[in-house]
C-alpha angles and dihedrals in degrees: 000000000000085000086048100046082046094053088054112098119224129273085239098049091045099047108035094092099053088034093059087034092060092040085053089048086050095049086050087049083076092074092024086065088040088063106034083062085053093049095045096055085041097043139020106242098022097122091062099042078055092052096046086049087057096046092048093051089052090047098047085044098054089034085049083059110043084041112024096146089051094044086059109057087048091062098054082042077068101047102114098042088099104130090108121057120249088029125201106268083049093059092039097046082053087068104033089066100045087045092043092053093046092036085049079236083135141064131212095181086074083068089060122103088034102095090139092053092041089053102041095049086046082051088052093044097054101040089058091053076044098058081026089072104059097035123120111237108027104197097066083059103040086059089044083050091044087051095042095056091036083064102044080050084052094060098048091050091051087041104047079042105051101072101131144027085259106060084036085060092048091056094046096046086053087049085048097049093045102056090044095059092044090053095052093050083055092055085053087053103056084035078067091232116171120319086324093122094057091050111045104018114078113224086358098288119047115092101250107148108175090339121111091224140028091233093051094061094049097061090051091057096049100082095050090059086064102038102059089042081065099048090046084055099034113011110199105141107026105019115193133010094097089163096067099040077058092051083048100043083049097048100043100045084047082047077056099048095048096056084074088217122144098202091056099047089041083051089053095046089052090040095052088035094056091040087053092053087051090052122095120229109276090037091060098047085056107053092039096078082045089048096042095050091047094061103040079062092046099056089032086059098041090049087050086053085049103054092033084057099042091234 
């Protein structure tokens, strides 16, 4: 009884996290209340969208703490659903690093060792507040501003996170998961199926998905391409299964192709083009049969799209 009674944590130890999680949500229900009182003059029924919204932010803190792992690679699950700003990973990223920082989830020693990046991204920081002060109008460079410091929080929360193979794993397989299921709402698209095409093809026939423009989803898909070439050639994070890294490096440089943008194809040329200088020898004689044959299918695909649209 007395081992046992020793083996329990204490209720300290087991409820500060959700303890300073629901005094922060408090803190927040300050402006929540604000603008439930704006939404309701403005809408019927604002003041309990604002309440749900409440309720929502307390349940996703205490759920970000009990499952961060978890919370995470839903939020990079959710990565291009982006056609609402701010989209749902931002909002959840949001609360996964101040979670992460109450919860010790995190961990700011990773950022050690850096001192050139850190100052480079606080330069950049403060030269856009700088240029943000004498523009007309403000509110175009405040968002740009608003963007600009989102995303440096989003490298130190990838970077205080990513401490492992494991975690790395996590965020990769999020990524993974993302883009594949982009890719298949664009496949309904172009089936036809439903109403598919009018919502992830833009102008009916470039491949879009969540995204709010064609050129936008290339360049995401870019990155995965390479990566699970390199895991083919060299598995680390996910061994085995080279089938299916060959399914995904098929489907999302045909994702690329059928965006129709320049830029992108011109960014996975560069990208596959880079990755093949960095290769040795053999490893490059393996992969170039792979490469070749992707992109004859790809322009072969994307010549089939053409002539079956009339562009």
């Amino acid at each position: 009884m007395v081992s046992r009674a020793k083996a329990l944590p204490s209720l300290s130890t087991v409820n500060w996290v959700a303890i300073s999680i629901s005094a922060l949500t408090l803190l927040l229900s300050g402006p929540m209340g604000t603008a439930a009182c704006l939404l309701a003059r403005e809408f019927p029924g604002g003041g309990a969208l604002a309440a749900l919204a409440l309720l929502g932010l307390w349940l996703v803190s205490l759920l970000s703490a009990a499952r961060f792992d978890l919370m995470v690679l839903v939020a990079f699950g959710l990565f291009a659903f982006v056609r609402l700003e701010p989209a749902p990973s931002d909002a959840l990223f949001a609360i996964l690093l101040a979670v992460g920082l109450l919860a010790r989830k995190l961990s700011p020693r990773a950022l050690e060792g850096s001192s050139l990046i850190h100052l480079s991204l606080w330069t950049f920081l403060a030269a856009n507040l700088l240029s943000a002060i004498g523009a007309r109008p403000l509110q175009p460079s405040l968002r740009f501003l608003a963007i600009t410091v989102y995303l440096v929080a989003f490298f130190y929360f990838v970077r205080m996170y990513v401490t492992s193979a494991s975690r790395m794993r996590n965020v990769l397989l999020g990524y993974l998961i993302s883009a594949a299921a982009t890719v298949l709402l664009v496949g309904l698209g172009y089936l036809g199926v439903g109403r598919a095409d009018e919502l992830f093809l833009g102008w009916g026939v470039r491949a879009q998905g969540f995204f709010k423009d064609p050129n936008v989803l290339g360049p995401f898909l870019v990155p995965l391409v390479v990566f699970l070439l390199d895991e083919i050639l060299r598995p680390r994070l996910f061994p085995g299964r080279d089938l299916l890294k060959l399914m995904g490096v098929a489907a999302f440089s045909v994702g690329v192709f059928l965006t129709f943008s320049r830029g992108a194809w011109l960014n996975l040329g560069l990208a596959l083009a880079a990755y093949f200088l960095l290769l040795g020898r053999a490893d490059r004689a393996r992969l170039t049969p792979v490469v070749l044959a992707l992109l004859l299918a790809g322009i072969v695909l994307t010549g089939v799209v053409v002539q079956h649209e009339g562009l």
